[in-house]
N, C-alpha and C positions, 0 to 999 in steps of 0.2 A: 873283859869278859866278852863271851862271842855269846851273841843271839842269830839263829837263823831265820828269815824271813821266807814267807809262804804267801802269794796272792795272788786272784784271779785277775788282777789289772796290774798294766805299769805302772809301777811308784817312781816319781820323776825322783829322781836325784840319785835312786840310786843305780838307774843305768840296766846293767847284766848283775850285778851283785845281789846273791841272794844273803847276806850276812851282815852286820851291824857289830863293831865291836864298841865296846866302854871300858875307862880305863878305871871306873869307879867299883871297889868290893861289893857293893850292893846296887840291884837292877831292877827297876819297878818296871810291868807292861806300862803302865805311864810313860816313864821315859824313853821308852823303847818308840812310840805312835808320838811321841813328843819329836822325838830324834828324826822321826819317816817326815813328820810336818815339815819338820828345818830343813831338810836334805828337799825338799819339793821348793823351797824357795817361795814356799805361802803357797802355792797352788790348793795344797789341800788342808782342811780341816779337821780330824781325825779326832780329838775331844773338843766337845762344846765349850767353850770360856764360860758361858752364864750357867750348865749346870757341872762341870767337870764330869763328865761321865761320854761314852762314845755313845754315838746316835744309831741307835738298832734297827731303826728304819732301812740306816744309809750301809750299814757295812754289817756282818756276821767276824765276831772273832772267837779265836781259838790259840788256846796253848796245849802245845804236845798233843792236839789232837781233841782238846777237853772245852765243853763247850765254854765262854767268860761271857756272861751276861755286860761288861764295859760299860758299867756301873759303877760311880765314884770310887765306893768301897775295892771291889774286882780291879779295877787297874793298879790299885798300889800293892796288888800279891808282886811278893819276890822270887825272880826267875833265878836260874842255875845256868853254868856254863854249858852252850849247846842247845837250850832249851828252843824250841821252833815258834815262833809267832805265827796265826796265819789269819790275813786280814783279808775277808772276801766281798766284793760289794752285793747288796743283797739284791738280787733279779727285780727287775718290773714286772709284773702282774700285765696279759694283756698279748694282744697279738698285731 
């Protein structure tokens, strides 16, 4: 399954590639920000391990353009072939 990738910074691992594929029938945004961590080689952390949910502080995400609160529940929605992730780190406050 092909997921495409959307973000306002470079995600180390994966280079120019804006696409992720799985060879798995089913595709959680979990696995998807699971997949981005591994390809960074630990640089980044993208779900919290102590609460499983993405830090809203640190990153805005979206599927197909829809806002996902990355929220335990919200990460294990099932994506579709094509479907766009877009992970954006949320601006600092300040000048």
């Amino acid at each position: 399954m092909r997921i495409l990738i959307d973000s306002n910074f470079s995600l180390y691992g994966l280079h120019e590639e804006s696409e992720i594929h799985f060879d798995a029938p089913r595709v959680t945004l979990r696995m998807v920000l699971e997949e981005l961590a591994k390809k960074s080689s630990g640089r980044i952390t993208l779900v919290d391990p102590s609460t499983g949910a993405l830090d809203p502080l640190d990153f805005v995400l979206k599927v197909n353009g829809l806002l996902n609160s990355g929220s335990k529940k919200e990460l294990d929605v099932l994506l579709k072939e094509g479907d766009t992730v877009t992970l954006h780190i949320t601006p600092l406050e300040g000048g």
